[in-house]
VOVO-721403 format. One record per atom (N, C-alpha, C): residue in three letters; x negated, y, z negated. Coordinates in steps of 0.2 Angstrom, whole numbers, plus 5000, padded with zeros to 4 digits. Atoms other than C-alpha are relative to their C-alpha. Example, Ala and Ser with C-alpha at 12.3 -4.5 7.8 and 13.67 -1.06 7.14 Angstrom:
BEGIN
ALA499649945000/ALA493849784961/ALA499650065000/SER500449945001/SER493249954964/SER500450054997/
***
This chain:
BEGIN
UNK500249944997/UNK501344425231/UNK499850054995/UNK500249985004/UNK500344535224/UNK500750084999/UNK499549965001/UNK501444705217/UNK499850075003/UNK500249964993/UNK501144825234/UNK500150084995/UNK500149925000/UNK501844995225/UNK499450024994/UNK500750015005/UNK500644955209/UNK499450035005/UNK500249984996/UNK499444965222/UNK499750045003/UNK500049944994/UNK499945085234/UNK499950074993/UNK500049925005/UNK499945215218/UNK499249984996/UNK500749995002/UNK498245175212/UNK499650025005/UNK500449954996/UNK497545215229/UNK500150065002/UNK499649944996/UNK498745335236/UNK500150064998/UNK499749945002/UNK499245455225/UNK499550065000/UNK500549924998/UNK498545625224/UNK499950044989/UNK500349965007/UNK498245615204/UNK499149984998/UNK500850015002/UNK496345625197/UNK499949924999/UNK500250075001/UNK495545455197/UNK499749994993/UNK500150055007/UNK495545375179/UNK499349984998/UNK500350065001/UNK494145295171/UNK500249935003/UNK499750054996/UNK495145155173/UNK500449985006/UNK499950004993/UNK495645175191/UNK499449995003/UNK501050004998/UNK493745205194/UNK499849925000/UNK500350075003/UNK493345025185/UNK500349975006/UNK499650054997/UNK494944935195/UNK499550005007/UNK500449994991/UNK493944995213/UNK499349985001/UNK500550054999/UNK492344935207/UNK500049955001/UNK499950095000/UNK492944765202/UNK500049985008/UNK499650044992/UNK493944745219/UNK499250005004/UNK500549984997/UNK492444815228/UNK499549944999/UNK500450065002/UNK491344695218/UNK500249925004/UNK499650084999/UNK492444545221/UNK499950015009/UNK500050014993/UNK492544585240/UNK499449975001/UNK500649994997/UNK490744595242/UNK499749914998/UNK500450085004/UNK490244435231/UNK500449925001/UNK499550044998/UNK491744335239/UNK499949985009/UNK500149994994/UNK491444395257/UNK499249985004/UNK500649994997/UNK489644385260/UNK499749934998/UNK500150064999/UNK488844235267/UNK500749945000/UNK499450085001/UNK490644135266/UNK499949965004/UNK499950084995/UNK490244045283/UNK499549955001/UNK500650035001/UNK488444005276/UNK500049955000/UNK500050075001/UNK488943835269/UNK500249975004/UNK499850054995/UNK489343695279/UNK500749984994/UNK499350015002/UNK491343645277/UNK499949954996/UNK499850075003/UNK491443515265/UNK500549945002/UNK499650075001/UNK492343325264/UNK501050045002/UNK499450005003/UNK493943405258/UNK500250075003/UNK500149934995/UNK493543585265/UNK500650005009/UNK499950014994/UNK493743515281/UNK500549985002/UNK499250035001/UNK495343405279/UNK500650065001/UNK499649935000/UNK496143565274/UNK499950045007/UNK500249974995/UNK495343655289/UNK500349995006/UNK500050034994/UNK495743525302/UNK500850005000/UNK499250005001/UNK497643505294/UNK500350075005/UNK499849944998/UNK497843695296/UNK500050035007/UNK500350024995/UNK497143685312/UNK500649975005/UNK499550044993/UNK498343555322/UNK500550054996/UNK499249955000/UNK499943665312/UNK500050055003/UNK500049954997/UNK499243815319/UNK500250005009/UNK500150024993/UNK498943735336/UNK500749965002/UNK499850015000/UNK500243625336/UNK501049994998/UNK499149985006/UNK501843675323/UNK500249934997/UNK499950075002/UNK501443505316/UNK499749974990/UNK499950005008/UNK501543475296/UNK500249954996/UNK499650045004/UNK502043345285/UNK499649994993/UNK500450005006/UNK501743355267/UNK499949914996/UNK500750075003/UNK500443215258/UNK499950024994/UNK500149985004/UNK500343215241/UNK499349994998/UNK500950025001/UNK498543145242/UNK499450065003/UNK500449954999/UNK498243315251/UNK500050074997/UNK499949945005/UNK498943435239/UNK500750035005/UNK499449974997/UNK500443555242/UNK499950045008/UNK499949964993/UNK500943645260/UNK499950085002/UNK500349924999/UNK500443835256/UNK499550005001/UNK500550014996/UNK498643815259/UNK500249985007/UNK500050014995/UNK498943755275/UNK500550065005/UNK499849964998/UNK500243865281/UNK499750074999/UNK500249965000/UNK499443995274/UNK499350035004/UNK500850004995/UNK497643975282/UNK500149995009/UNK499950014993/UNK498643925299/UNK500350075001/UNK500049934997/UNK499244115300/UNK499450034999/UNK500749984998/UNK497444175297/UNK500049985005/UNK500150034992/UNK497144065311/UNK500350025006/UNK499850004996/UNK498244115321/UNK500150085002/UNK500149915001/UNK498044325317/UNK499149995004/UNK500549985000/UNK496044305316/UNK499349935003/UNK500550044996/UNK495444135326/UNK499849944993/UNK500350075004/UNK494943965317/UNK499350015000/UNK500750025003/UNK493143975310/UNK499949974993/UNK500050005005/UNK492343935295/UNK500350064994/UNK500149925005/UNK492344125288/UNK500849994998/UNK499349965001/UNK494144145291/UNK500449954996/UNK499650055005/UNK494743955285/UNK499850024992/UNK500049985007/UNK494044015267/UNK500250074998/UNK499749945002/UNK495044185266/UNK500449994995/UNK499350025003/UNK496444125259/UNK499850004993/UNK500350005007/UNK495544075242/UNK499750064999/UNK500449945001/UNK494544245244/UNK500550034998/UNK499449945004/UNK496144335243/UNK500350004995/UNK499749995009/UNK496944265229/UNK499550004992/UNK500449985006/UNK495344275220/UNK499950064998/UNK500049945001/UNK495344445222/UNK500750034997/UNK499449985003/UNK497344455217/UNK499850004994/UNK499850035006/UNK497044355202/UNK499350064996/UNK500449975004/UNK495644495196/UNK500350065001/UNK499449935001/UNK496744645200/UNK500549984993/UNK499550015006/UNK498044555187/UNK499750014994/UNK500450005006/UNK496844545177/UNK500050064995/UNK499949935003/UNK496544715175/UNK500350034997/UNK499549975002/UNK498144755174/UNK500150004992/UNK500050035007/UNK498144685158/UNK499950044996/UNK500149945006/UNK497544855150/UNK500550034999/UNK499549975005/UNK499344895147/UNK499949974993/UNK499950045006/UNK499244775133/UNK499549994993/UNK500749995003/UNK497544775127/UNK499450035004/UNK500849954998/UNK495844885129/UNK499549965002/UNK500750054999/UNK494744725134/UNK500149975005/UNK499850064997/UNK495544645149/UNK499549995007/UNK500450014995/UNK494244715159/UNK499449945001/UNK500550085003/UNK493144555150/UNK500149985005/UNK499750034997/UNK494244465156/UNK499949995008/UNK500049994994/UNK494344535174/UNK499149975002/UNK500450015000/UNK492444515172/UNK499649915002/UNK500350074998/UNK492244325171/UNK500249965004/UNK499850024995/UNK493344285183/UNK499650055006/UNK500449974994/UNK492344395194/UNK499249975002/UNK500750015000/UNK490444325189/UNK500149914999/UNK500050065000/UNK490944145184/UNK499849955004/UNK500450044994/UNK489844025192/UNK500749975002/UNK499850044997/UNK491343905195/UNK500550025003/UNK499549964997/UNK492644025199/UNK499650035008/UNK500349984994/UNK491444115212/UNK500049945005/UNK500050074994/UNK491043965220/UNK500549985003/UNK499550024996/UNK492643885223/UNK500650075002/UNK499749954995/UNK493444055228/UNK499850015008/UNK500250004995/UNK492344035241/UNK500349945005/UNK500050074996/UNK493043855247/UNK500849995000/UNK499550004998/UNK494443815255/UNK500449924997/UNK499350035005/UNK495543735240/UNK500350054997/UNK499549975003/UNK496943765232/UNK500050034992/UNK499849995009/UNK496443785212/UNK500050055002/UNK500149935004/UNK496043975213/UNK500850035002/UNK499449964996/UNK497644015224/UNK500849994993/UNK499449985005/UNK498543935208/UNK499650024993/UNK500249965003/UNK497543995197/UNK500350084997/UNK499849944997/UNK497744165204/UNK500850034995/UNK499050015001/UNK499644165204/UNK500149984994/UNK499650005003/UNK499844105188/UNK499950054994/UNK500249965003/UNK498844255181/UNK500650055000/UNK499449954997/UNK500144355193/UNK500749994995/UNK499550055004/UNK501444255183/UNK500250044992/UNK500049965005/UNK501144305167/UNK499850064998/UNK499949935000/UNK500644485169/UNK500750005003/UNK499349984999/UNK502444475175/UNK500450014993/UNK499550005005/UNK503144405161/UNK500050064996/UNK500149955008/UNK502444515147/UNK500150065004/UNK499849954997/UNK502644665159/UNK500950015001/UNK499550005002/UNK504244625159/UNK500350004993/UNK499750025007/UNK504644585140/UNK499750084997/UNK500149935003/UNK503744785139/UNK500650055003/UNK499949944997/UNK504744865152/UNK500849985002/UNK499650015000/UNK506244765155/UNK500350005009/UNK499749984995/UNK506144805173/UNK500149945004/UNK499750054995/UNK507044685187/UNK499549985004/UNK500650004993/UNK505444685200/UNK499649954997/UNK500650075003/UNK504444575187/UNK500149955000/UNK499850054998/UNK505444435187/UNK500049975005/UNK500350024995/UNK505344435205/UNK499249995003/UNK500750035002/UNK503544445204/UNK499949945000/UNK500250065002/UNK503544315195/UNK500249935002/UNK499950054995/UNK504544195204/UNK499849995006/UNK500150014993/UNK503644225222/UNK499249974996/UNK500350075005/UNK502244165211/UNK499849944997/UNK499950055001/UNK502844045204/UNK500049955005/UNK499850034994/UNK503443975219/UNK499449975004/UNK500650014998/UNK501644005226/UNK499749944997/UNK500050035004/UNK501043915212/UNK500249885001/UNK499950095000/UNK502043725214/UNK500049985009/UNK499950024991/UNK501943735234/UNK499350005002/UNK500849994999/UNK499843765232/UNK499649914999/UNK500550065005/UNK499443615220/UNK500549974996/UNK499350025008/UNK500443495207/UNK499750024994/UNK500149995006/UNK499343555193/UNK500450085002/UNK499749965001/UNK500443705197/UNK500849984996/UNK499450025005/UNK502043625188/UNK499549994995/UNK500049985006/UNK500743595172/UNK499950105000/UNK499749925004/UNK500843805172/UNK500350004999/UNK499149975001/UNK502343825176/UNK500449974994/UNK499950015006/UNK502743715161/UNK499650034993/UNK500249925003/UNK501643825152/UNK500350044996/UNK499749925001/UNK502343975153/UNK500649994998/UNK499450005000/UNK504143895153/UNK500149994993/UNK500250025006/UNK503643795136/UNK499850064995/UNK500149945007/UNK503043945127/UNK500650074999/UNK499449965000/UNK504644065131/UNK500549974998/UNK499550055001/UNK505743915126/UNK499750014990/UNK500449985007/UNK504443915109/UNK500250074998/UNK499849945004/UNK504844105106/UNK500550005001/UNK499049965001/UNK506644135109/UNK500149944996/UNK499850045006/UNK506843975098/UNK499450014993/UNK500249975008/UNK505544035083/UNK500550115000/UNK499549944999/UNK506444215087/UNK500749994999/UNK499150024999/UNK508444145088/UNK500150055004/UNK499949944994/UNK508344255104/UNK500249935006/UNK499750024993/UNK509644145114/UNK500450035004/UNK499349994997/UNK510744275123/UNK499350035006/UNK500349984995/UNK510344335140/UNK500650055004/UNK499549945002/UNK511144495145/UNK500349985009/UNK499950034995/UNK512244485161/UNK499650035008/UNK500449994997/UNK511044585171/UNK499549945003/UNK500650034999/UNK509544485167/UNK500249915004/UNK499750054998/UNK510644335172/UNK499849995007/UNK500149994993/UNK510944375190/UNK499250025004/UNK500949984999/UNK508944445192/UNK499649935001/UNK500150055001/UNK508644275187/UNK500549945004/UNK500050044995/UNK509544185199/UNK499950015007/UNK500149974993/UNK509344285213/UNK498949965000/UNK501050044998/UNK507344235211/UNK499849945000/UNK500050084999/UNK507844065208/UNK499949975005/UNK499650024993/UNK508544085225/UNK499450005004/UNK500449974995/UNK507044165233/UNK499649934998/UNK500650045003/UNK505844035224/UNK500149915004/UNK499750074996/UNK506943885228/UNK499949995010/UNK500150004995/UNK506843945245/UNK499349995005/UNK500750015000/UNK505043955246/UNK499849935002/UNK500050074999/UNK504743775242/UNK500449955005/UNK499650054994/UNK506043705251/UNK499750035008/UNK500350014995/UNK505443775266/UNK499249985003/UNK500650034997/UNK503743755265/UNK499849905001/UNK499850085001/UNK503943565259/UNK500349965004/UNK499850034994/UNK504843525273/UNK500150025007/UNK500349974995/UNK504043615285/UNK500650045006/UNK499449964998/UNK505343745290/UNK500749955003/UNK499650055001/UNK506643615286/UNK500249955006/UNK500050064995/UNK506143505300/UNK499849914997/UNK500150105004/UNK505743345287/UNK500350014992/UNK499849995007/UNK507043355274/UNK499649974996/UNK500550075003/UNK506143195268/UNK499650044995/UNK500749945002/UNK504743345261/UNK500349974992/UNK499949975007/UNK505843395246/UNK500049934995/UNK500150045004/UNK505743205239/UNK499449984999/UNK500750015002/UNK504043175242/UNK499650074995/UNK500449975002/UNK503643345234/UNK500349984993/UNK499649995009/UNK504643305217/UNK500149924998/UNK499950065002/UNK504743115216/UNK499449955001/UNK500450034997/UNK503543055226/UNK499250034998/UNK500749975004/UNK502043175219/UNK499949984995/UNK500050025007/UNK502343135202/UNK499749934999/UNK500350055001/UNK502242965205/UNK499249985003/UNK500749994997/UNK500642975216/UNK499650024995/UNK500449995004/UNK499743055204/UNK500049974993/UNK499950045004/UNK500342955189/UNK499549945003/UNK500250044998/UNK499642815199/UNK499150015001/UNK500749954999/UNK497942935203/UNK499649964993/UNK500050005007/UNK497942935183/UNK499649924998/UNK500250085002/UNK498042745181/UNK499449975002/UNK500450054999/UNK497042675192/UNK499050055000/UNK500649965001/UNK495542805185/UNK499850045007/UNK500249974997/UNK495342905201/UNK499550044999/UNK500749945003/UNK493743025200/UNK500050004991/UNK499950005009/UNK493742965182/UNK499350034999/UNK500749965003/UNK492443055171/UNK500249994994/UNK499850005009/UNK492243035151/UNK500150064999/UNK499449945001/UNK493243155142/UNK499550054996/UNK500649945002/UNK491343265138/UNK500050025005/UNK500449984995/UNK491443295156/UNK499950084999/UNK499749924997/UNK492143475157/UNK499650044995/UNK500449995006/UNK491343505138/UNK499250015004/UNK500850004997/UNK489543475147/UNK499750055004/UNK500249934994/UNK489843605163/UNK500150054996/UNK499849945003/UNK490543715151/UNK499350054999/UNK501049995004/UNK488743715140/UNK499650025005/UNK500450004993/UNK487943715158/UNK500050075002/UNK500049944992/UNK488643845169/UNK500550074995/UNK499449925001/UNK490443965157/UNK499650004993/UNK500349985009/UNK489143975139/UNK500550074998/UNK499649925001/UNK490044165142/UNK500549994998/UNK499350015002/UNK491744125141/UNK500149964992/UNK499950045005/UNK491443985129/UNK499850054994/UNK500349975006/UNK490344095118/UNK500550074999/UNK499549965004/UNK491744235117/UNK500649974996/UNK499450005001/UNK493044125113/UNK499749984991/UNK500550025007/UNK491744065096/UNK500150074996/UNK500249945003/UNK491444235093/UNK500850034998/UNK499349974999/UNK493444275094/UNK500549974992/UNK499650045005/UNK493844145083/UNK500350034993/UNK500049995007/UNK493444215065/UNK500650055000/UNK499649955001/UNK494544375068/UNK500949995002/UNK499450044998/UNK496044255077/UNK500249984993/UNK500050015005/UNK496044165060/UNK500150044996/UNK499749955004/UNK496244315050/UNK500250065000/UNK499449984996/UNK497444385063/UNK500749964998/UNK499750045001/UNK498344225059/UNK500549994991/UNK500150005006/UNK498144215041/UNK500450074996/UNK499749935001/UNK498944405040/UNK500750015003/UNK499450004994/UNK500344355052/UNK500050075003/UNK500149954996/UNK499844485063/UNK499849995007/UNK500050054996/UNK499944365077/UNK500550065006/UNK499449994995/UNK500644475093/UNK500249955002/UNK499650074994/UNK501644365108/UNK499449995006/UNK500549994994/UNK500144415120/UNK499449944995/UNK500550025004/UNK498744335107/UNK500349935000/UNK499650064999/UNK500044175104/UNK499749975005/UNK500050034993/UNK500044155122/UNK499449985005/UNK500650024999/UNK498344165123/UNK499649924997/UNK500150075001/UNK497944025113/UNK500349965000/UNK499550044999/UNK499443945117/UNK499749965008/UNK500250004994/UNK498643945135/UNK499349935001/UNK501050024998/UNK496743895131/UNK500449924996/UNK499950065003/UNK497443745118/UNK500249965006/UNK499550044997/UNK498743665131/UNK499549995005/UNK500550024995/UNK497343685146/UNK499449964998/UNK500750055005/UNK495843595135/UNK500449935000/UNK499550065000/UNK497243455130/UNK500149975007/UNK499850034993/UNK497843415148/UNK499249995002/UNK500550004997/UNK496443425157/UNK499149944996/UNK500750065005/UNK495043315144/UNK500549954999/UNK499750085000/UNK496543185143/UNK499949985005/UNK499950034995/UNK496843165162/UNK499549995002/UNK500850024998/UNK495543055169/UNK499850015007/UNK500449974993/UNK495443135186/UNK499750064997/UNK500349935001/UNK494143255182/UNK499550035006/UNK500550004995/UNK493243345196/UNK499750074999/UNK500249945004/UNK492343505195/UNK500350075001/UNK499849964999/UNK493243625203/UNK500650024996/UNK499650005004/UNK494643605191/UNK499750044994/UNK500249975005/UNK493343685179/UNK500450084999/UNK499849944999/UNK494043845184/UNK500750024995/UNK499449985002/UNK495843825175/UNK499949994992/UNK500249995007/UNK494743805158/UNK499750084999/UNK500449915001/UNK493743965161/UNK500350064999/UNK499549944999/UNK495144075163/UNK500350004995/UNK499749995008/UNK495944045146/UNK499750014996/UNK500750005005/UNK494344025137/UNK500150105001/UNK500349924998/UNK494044225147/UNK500650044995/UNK499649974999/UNK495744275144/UNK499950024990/UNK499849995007/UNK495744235125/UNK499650054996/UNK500749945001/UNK493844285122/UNK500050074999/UNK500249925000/UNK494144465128/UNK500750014996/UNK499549985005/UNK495844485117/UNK499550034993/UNK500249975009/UNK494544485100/UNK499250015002/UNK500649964998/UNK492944565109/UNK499950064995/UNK500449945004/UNK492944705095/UNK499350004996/UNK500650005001/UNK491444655089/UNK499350035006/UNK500349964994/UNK490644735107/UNK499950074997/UNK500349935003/UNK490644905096/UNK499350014999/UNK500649995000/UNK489244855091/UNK499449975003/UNK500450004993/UNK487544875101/UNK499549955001/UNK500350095001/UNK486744695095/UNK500349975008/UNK499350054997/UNK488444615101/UNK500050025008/UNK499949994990/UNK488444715119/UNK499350005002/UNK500850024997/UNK486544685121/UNK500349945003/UNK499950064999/UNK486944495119/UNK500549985006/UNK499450024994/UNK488544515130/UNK499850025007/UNK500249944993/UNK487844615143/UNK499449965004/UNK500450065001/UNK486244475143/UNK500249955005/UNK499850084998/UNK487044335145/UNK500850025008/UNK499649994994/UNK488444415159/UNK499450025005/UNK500250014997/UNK486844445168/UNK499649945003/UNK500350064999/UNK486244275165/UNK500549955006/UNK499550044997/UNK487944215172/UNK500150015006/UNK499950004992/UNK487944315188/UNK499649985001/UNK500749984997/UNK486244275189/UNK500249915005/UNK499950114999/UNK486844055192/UNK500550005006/UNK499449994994/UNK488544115201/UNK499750025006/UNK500249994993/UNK487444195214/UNK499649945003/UNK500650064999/UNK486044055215/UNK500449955002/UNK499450035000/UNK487543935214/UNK500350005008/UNK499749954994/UNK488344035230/UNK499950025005/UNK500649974993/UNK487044095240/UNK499549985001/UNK500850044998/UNK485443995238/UNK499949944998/UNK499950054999/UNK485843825234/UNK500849965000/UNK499450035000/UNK487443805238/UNK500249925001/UNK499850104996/UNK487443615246/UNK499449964996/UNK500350065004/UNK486443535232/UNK500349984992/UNK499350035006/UNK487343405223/UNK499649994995/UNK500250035007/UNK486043375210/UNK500350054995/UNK499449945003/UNK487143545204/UNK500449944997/UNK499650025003/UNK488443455191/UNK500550055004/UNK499349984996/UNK489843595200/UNK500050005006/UNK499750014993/UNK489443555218/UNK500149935000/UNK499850075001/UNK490243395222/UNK500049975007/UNK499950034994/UNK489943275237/UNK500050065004/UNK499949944996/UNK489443425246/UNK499749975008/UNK500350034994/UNK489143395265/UNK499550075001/UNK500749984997/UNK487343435271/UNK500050045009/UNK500249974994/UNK486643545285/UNK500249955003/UNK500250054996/UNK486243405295/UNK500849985003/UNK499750024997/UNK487943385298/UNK500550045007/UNK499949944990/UNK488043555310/UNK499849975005/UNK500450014994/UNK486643495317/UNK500149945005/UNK499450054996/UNK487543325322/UNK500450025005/UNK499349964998/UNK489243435327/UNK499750025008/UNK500349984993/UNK488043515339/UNK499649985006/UNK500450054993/UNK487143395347/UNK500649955004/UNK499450014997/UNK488843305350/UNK500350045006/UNK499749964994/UNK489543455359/UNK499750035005/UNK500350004993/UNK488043475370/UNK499849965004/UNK500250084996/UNK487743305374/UNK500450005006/UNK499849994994/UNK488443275394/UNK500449945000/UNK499750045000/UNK488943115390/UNK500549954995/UNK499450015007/UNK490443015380/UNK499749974995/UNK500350015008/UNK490142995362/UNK500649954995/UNK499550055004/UNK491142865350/UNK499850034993/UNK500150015007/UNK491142915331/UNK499949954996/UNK499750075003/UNK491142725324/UNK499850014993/UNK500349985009/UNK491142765304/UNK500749934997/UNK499550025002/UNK492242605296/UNK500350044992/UNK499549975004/UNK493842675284/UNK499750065002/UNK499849934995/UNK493642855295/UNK499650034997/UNK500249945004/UNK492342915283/UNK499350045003/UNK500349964996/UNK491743045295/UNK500150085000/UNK499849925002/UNK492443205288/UNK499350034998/UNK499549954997/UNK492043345291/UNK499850025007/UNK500150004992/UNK491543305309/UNK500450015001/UNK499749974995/UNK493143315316/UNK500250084998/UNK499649925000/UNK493543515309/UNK499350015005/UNK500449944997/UNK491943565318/UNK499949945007/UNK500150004993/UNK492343455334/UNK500750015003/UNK499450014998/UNK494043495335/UNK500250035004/UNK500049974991/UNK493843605354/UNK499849955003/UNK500150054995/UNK492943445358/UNK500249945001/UNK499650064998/UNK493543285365/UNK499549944999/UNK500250045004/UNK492843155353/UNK500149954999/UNK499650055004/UNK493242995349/UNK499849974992/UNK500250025007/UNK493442945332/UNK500249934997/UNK499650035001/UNK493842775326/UNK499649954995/UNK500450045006/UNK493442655311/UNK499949925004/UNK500050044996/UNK493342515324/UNK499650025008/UNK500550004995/UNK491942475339/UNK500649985006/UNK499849994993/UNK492242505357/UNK499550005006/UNK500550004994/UNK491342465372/UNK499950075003/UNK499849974995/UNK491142595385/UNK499650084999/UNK500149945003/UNK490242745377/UNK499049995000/UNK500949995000/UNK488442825380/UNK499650004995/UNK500150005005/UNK488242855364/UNK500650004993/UNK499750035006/UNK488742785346/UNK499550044996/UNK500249965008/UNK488742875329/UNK500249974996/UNK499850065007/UNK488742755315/UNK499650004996/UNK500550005007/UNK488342725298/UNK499749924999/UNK500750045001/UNK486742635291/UNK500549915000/UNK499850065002/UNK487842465288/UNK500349985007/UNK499750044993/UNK488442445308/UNK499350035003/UNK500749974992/UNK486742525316/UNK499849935003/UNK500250074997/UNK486242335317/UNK500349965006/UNK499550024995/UNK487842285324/UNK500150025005/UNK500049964995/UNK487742415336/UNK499549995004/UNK500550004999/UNK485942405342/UNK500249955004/UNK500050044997/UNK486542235348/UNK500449975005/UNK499649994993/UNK487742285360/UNK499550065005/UNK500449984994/UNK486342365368/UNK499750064998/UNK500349935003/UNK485942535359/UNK499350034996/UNK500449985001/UNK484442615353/UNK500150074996/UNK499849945006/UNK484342725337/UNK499550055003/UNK500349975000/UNK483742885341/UNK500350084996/UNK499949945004/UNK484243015326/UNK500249964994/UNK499550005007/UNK484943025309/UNK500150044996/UNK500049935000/UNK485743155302/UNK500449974993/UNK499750025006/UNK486343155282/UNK500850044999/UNK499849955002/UNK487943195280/UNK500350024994/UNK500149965009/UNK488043215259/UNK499649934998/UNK500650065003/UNK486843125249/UNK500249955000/UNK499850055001/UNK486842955250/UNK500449955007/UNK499550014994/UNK487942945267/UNK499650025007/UNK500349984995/UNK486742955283/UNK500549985007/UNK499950014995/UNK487342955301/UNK499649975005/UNK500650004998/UNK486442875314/UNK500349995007/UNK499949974996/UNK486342925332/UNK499749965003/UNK500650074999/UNK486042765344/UNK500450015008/UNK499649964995/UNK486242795362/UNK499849945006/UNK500350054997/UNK486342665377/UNK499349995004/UNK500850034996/UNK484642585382/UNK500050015008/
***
């Protein structure tokens, strides 16, 4: 959660508005607008819709069990109380990601305790094609994203101030964090990994008995978290194995048997394509890191910066599930580190060049976002479902008479989220009985021959047409 009195005192209070007050209400402002507008344009995706449908029967029927092949139980539960405050559409099922992408550029900012550039930062997370785009879509990376920004403005807000309330923070984040997605445990090893690296180059092992207590108490809340969500308000103890024993191994297995493999250029390729910004700050950063390094004038914030972009580049270009929406937890360290050694922005060359090329970058994010969104010849849109599959959805629910789905191995998503007030049949096997049958191009024969006649076909992502055959 984000930090409400933080907040409440940048809007509320009754002192003079800041430059940097002024900028915070831009951004957000920005971020609402570029987040919110046209969100229900697209058609629900594959995976959009899974997550939709799920959230959906929890809302409607308080029925949940976590799948590690659909990711963690905080998206769901949390898109099933939109649902059940603001109604099931598409608009509403993509809030969820719109809020935490708006968190995670609040934290951003915050960041101007530490250093005078984080508003860069705030910056690329706000224009970046890849972030823009799946902030828009209902998965889980920006939500852990988000959070582990929250995370570590905890920390270091804490290692300045000492106070109790940041720990906390950063545990309901945390928590957020491993109950969203599993690459939420590689942050959390992260963050855990580099505070273990400092107190042992520091020989800072004591912990005073305050920060003890603080730190368990948020263990508690954390622990709580999880365990409730992961076993569905602990009506399937079972959860808390599948979420710790049984994930690990599922995805190790992902790993092996090459799942969405990609060569280990992939992420490198969209980078050069769609984040040149980020990448090209972190180039331009480099020379003055090096002889930040070279002078041991290394802060803990700088460190953790590169501690952050290294270990994210490493994991992510080893592990062979590479997909694109994942690009997102590279662009966010590249941004973070980049806008640390932005002093070269002094000069009016360097803020031409930057100021250029950030209008080059919203210029794709928007394009990307609002005028081709559902074309996969895009390297960041992936298997994206096609118009035609509205126009399907709707010709199903005005049709008078009963309809079969026949699609062998179920692969008919995301019809059922957008038939799911209507009484449909779905099933990977044929059924007599039915006025019309929806099948794909490798049974229309076999159908035709129980009597049917093709009259439509409607694509629903490249590649994957439906066909629309109705009794003779």
């Amino acid at each position: 959660m984000p930090d409400f009195k933080l907040m409440a005192n940048l809007f509320y209070n009754h002192s003079p508005l800041t430059p940097m007050k002024k900028l915070v209400i831009a951004f957000l402002l920005i971020a609402l607008v570029t987040r919110l507008y046209m969100l229900d344009d697209r058609p629900m995706d594959h995976d959009e819709s899974i997550h939709g449908y799920l959230s959906y029967i929890l809302m409607k029927d308080h029925s949940y069990s976590y799948d590690p092949a659909y990711h963690g139980p905080f998206l769901y539960f949390a898109t099933a109380g939109v649902f059940s405050v603001l109604g099931d559409s598409k608009f509403t099922a993509r809030l969820v990601p719109v809020v935490f992408s708006i968190i995670g550029i609040f934290f951003a900012l915050r960041f101007e305790r530490f250093y005078k550039n984080s508003y860069l930062f705030a910056a690329i997370l706000l224009f970046s094609p890849s972030i823009l785009y799946y902030s828009r879509y209902l998965r889980n990376d920006v939500i852990v994203l988000a959070s582990f920004i929250a995370v570590v403005y905890s920390y270091f807000s804490y290692r300045q101030t000492g106070r109790a309330r940041y720990i906390y923070i950063a545990s309901i984040f945390a928590a957020v964090m491993v109950t969203a997605k599993e690459n939420g445990y590689l942050y959390l090893g992260t963050i855990l990994s580099f505070i273990f690296f400092r107190k042992l180059h520091d020989r800072d092992y004591g912990v005073s008995m305050s920060t003890l207590k603080h730190l368990l108490v948020s263990f508690l809340i954390a622990f709580f978290m999880f365990s409730f969500l992961y076993t569905s308000a602990f009506s399937d103890m079972d959860g808390l194995k599948r979420a710790t024993i049984n994930s690990f191994a599922h995805w190790f297995e992902m790993h092996e048997r090459n799942d969405h493999w990609k060569p280990i250029y992939y992420y490198s390729k969209m980078i050069l394509e769609y984040e040149f910004l980020p990448l090209g700050m972190v180039l331009a950063g480099i020379p003055e890191f090096v002889r930040r390094v070279k002078g041991k004038e290394l802060t803990e914030i700088e460190l953790f910066a590169f501690y952050w972009l290294a270990t994210a580049f490493l994991i992510y270009h080893v592990l062979s599930h590479k997909v694109p929406w994942l690009l997102v937890h590279l662009v966010a360290p590249m941004a973070f580190f980049g806008s640390l050694y932005a002093g070269y922005l002094t000069r009016k060359p360097a803020r031409f060049v930057f100021v250029s090329l950030l209008l080059i970058t919203a210029g794709v994010a928007g394009y990307l976002a609002y005028v081709d969104s559902t074309n996969t010849d895009h390297d960041l849109i992936y298997i994206q479902a096609q118009r035609d599959v509205e126009k399907l959805a709707d010709r199903i629910i005005e049709y008078n008479g009963s309809v079969l789905v026949f699609v062998p191995g179920n692969d008919y998503w995301p019809l059922p989220w957008y038939l799911r007030h209507h009484s449909t049949a779905f099933s990977s096997k044929y059924y007599d009985g039915y006025d019309v049958v929806v099948t794909s191009k490798d049974q229309v024969e076999f159908v035709k021959e129980k009597g049917y006649v093709l009259d439509g076909v409607y694509t629903l992502r490249p590649g994957h047409d439906l066909y629309w055959l109705h009794k003779a």
